[in-house]
C-alpha positions as a Markdown table, in Angstrom:
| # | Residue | x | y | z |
|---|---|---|---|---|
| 1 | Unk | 111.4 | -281.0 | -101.7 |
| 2 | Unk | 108.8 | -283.0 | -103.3 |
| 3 | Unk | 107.4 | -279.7 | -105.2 |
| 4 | Unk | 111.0 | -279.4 | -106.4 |
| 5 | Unk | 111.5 | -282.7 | -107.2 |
| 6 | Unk | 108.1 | -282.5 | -109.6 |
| 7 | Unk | 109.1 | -279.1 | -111.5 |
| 8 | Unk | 112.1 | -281.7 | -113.3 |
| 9 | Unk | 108.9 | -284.6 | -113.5 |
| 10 | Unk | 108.1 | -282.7 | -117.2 |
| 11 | Unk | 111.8 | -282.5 | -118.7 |
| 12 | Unk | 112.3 | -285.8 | -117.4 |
| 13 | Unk | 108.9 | -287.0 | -120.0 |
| 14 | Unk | 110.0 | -285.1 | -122.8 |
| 15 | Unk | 113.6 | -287.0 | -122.6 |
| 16 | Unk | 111.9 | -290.1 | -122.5 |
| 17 | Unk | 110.0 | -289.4 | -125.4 |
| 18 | Unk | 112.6 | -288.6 | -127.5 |
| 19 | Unk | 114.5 | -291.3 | -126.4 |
| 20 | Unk | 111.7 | -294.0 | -127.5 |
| 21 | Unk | 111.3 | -292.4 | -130.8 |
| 22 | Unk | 114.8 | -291.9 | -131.9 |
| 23 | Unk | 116.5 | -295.1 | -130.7 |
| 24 | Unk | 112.9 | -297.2 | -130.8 |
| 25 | Unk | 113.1 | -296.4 | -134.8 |
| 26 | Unk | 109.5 | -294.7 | -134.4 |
| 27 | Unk | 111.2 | -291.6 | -136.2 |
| 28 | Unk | 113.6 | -291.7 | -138.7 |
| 29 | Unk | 116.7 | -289.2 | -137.9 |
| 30 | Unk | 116.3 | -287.0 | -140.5 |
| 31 | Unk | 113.2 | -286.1 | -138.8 |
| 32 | Unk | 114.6 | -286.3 | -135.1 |
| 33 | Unk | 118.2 | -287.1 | -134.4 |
| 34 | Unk | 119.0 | -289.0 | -131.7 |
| 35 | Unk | 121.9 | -289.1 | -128.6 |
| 36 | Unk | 124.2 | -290.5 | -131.1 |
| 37 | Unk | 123.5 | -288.0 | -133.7 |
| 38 | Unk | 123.9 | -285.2 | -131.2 |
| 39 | Unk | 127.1 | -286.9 | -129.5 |
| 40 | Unk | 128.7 | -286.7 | -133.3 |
| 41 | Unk | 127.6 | -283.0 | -134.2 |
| 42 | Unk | 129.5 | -281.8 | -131.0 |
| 43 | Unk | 132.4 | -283.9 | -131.6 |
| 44 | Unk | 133.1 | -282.8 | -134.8 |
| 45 | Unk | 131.7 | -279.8 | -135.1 |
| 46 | Unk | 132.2 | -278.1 | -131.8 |
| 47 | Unk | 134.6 | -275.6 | -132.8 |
| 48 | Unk | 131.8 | -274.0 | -135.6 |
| 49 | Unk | 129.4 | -274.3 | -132.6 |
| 50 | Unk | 131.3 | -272.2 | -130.3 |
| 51 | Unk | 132.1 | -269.5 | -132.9 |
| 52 | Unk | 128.9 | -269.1 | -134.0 |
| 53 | Unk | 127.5 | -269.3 | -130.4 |
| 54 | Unk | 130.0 | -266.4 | -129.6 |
| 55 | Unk | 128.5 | -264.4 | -131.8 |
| 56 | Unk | 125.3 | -264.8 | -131.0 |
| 57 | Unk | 125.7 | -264.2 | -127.5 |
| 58 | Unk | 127.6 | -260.9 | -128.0 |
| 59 | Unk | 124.9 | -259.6 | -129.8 |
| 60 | Unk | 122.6 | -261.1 | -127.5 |
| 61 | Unk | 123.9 | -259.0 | -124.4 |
| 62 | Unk | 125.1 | -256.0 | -125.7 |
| 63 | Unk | 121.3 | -255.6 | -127.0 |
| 64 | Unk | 119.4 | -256.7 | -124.1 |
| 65 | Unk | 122.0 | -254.9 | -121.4 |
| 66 | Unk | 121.5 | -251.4 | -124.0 |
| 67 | Unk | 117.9 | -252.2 | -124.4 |
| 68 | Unk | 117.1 | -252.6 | -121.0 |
| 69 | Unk | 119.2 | -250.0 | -119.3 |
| 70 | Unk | 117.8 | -247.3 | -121.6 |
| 71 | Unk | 114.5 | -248.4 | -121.1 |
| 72 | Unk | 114.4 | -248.2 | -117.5 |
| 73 | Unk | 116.2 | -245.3 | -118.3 |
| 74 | Unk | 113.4 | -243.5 | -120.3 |
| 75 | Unk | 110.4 | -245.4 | -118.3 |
| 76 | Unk | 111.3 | -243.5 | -115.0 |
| 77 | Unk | 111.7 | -240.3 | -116.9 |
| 78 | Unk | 108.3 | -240.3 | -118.1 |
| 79 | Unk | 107.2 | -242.0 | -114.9 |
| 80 | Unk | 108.7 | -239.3 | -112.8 |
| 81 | Unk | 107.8 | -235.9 | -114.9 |
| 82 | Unk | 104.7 | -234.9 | -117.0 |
| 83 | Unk | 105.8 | -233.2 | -119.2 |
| 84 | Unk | 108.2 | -236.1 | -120.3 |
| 85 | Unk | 105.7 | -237.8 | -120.3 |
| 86 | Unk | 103.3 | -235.6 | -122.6 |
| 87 | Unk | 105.9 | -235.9 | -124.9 |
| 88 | Unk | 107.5 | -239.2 | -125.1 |
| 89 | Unk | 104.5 | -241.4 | -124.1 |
| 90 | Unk | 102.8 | -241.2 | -127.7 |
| 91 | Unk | 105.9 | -242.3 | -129.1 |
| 92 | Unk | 105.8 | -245.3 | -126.5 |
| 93 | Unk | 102.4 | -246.3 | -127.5 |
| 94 | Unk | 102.9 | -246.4 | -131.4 |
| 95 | Unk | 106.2 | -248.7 | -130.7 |
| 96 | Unk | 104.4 | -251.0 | -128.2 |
| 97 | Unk | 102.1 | -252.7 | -130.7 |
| 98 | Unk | 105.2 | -253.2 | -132.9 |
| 99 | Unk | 106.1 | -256.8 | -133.5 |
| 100 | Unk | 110.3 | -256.6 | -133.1 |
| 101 | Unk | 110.7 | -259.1 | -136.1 |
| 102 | Unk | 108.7 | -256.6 | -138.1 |
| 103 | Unk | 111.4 | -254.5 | -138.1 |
| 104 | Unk | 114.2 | -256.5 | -139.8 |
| 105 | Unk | 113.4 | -255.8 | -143.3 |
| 106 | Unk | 113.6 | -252.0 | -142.3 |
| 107 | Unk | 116.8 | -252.2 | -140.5 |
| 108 | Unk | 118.7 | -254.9 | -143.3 |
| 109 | Unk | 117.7 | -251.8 | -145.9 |
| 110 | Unk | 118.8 | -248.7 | -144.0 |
| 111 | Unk | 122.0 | -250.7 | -142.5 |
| 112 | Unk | 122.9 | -254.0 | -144.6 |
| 113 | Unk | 123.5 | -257.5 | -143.7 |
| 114 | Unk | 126.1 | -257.5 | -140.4 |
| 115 | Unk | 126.1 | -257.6 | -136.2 |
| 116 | Unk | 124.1 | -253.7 | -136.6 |
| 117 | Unk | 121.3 | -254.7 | -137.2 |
| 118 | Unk | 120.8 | -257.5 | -135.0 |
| 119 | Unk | 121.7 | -255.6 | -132.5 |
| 120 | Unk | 119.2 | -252.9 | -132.8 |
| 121 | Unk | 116.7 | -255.7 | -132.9 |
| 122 | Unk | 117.1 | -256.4 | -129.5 |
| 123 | Unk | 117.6 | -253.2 | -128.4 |
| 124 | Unk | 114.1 | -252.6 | -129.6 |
| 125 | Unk | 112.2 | -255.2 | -128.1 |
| 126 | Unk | 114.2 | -255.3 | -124.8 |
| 127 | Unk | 113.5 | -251.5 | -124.7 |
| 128 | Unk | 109.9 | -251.6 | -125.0 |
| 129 | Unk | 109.8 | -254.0 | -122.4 |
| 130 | Unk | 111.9 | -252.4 | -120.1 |
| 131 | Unk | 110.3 | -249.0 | -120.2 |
| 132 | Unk | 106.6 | -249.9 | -120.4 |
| 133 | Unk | 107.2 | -252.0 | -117.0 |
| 134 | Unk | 109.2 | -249.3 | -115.3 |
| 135 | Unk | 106.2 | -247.1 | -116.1 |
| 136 | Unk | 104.0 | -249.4 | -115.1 |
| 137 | Unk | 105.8 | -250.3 | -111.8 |
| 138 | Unk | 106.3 | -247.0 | -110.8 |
| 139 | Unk | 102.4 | -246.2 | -111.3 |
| 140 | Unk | 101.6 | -248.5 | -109.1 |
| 141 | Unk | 104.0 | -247.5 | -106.0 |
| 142 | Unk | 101.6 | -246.7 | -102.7 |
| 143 | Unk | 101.0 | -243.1 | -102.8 |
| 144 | Unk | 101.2 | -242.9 | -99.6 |
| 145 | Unk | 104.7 | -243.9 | -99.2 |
| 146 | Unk | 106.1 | -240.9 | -101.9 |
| 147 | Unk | 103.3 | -238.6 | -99.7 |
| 148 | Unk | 104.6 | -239.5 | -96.4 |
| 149 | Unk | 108.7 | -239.0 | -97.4 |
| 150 | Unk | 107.6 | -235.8 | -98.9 |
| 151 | Unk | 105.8 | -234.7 | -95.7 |
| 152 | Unk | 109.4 | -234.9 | -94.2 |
| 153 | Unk | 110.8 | -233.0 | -96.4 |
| 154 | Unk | 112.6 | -235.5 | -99.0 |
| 155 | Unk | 114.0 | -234.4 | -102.2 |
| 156 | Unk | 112.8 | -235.9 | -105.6 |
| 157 | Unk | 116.3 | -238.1 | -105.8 |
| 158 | Unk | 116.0 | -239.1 | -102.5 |
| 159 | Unk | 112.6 | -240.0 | -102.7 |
| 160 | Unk | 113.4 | -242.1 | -106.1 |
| 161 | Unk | 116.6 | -243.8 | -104.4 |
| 162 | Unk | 114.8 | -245.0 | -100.7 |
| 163 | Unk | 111.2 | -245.4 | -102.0 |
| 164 | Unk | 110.6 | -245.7 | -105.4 |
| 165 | Unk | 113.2 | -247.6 | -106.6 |
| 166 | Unk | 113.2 | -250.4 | -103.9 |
| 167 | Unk | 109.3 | -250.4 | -104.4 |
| 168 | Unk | 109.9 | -251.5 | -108.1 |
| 169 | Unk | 113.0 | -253.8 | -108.0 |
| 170 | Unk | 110.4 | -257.2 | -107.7 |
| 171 | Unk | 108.2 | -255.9 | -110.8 |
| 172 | Unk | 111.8 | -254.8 | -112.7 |
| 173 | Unk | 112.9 | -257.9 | -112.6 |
| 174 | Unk | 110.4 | -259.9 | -113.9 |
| 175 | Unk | 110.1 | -257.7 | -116.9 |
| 176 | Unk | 114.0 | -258.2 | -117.1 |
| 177 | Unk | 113.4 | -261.9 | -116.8 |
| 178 | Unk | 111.1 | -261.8 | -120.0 |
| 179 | Unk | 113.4 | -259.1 | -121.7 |
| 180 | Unk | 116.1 | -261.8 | -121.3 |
| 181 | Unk | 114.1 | -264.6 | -122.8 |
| 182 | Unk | 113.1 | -262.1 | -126.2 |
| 183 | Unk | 116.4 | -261.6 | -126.9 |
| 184 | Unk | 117.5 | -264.7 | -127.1 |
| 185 | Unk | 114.5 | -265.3 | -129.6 |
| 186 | Unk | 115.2 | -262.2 | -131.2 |
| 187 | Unk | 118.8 | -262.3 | -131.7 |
| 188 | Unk | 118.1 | -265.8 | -133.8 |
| 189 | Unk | 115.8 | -264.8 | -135.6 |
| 190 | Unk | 117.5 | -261.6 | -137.0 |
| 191 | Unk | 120.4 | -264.2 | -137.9 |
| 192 | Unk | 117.9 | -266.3 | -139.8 |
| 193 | Unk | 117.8 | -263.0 | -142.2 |
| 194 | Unk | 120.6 | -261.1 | -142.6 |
| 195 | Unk | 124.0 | -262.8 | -141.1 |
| 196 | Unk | 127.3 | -264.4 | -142.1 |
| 197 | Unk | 128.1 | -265.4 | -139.1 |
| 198 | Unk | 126.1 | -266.8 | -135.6 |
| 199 | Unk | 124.1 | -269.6 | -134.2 |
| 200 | Unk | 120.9 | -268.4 | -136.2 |
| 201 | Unk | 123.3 | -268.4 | -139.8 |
| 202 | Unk | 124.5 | -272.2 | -138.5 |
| 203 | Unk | 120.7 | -273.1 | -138.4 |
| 204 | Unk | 120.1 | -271.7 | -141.7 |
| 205 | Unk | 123.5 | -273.4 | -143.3 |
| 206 | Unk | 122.1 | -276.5 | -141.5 |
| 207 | Unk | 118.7 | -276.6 | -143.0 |
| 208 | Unk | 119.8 | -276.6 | -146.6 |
| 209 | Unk | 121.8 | -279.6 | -146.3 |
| 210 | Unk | 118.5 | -281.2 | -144.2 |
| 211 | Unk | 121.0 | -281.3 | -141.1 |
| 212 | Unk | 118.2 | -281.9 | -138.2 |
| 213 | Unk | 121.0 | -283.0 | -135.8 |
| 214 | Unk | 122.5 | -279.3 | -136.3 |
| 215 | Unk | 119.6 | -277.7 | -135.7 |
| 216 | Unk | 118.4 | -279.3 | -132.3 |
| 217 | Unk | 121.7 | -279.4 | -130.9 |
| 218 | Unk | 122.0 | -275.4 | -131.7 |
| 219 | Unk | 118.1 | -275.6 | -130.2 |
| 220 | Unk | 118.9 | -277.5 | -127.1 |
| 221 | Unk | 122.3 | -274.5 | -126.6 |
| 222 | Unk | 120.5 | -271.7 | -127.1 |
| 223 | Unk | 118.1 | -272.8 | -124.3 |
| 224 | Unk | 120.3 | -274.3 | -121.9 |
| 225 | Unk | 122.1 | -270.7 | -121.9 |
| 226 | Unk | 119.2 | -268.8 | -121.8 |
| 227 | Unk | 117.9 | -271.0 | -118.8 |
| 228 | Unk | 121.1 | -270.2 | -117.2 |
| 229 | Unk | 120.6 | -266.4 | -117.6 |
| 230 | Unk | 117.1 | -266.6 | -116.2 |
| 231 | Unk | 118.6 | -268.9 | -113.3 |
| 232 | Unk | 121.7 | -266.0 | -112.6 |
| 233 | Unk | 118.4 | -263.3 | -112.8 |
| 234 | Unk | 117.0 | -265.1 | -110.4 |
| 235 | Unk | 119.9 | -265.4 | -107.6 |
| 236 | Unk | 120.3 | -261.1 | -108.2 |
| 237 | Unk | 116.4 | -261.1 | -108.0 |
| 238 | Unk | 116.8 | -262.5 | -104.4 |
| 239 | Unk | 119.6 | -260.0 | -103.7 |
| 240 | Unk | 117.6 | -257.0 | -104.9 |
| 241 | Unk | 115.0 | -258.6 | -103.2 |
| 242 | Unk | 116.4 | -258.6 | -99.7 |
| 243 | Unk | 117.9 | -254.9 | -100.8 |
| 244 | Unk | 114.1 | -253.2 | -101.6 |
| 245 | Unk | 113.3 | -254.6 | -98.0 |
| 246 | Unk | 116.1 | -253.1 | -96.1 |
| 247 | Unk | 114.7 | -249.6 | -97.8 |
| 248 | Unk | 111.4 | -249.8 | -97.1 |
């Protein structure tokens, strides 16, 4: 309880910080807004917030659920054959290095300002994620649990669905933890370049009119969902978790 208790200890600083600069005068607003500030961007601009947070969030998940799935997908492919692997492993390793937000400028050409775009962008770096983890997971199953179901006469799919798969479901979802948190960061940023619409165009709209309150209030949103997304990860992580140990 106490351990618990401490892990809000940090939050609980940083609040009081902000509260002693803003309302203490040790900041001026345009610099850091204050409670007041915030309280009058959400009560008179909540509407544009939730539009623009609607966006984002669609692009957010359809990227991150496409980017994952395929790239757990393609990771136990080349995991689970060699000759995937020969071929599609190369590929893998030029893409790793990639930063994601190098990609925009490439992706604005070939496919114009719009919700394309920025969705690719998270397919991307949710994908490389995903599928150098599954790889990596997969690699470092016991041998001798595949050996010992193959002794017995298992099948490849069987083999994958009781041994392999519950084997890898802890390391999974970490790397779908931090696949999670990318997108989010992604998603903005691609709206910072190339969108008419979405929390990241808001911030940008905000900035030239030196609207600081906007842009921490869209700050503090964008975290507080993606905290709860890594919170509802966490509750299926225990799930899975119980799941993997049932099949092993």
């Amino acid at each position: 309880m106490k351990i618990k208790l401490l892990s809000y200890v940090s939050i609980l600083i940083l609040i009081a910080v902000w509260l002693v600069l803003t309302l203490g005068g040790i900041v001026e607003s345009l610099f850091l807004p204050g409670p007041k500030q915030l309280y009058e961007v959400i009560s008179t601009s909540y509407a544009d917030l939730a539009k623009h947070m609607g966006y984002t969030l669609m692009r957010q998940f359809t990227g991150f659920f496409i980017g994952s799935a395929l790239g757990i997908i393609v990771g136990l492919m080349i995991a689970s054959n060699r000759y995937i692997q020969a071929l599609l492993d190369p590929i893998i390793e030029i893409l790793r290095p990639v930063p994601p937000l190098a990609v925009i400028p490439m992706l604005i050409l070939w496919l114009g300002i719009g919700p394309v775009p920025q969705i690719l962008l998270v397919i991307f770096g949710c994908f490389v994620i995903l599928v150098v983890s599954t790889v990596e997971a997969v690699k470092n199953v016991p041998k001798i649990y595949v050996n010992a179901a193959r002794t017995l006469g298992a099948q490849w799919f069987y083999i994958y669905r009781t041994v392999i798969l519950p084997a890898i479901v802890p390391s999974l979802v970490g790397a779908i933890r931090v696949a999670a948190a990318a997108s989010f960061g992604l998603v903005v940023a691609a709206e910072f370049m190339g969108a008419q619409e979405g929390i990241g165009y808001y911030m940008i709209i905000a900035q030239r009119y030196l609207r600081t309150d906007m842009i921490l209030i869209s700050i503090i949103l964008i975290s507080a969902i993606a905290w709860l997304v890594d919170q509802a990860i966490r509750k299926i992580e225990k799930r899975m978790t119980q799941w993997s140990e049932r099949h092993q």
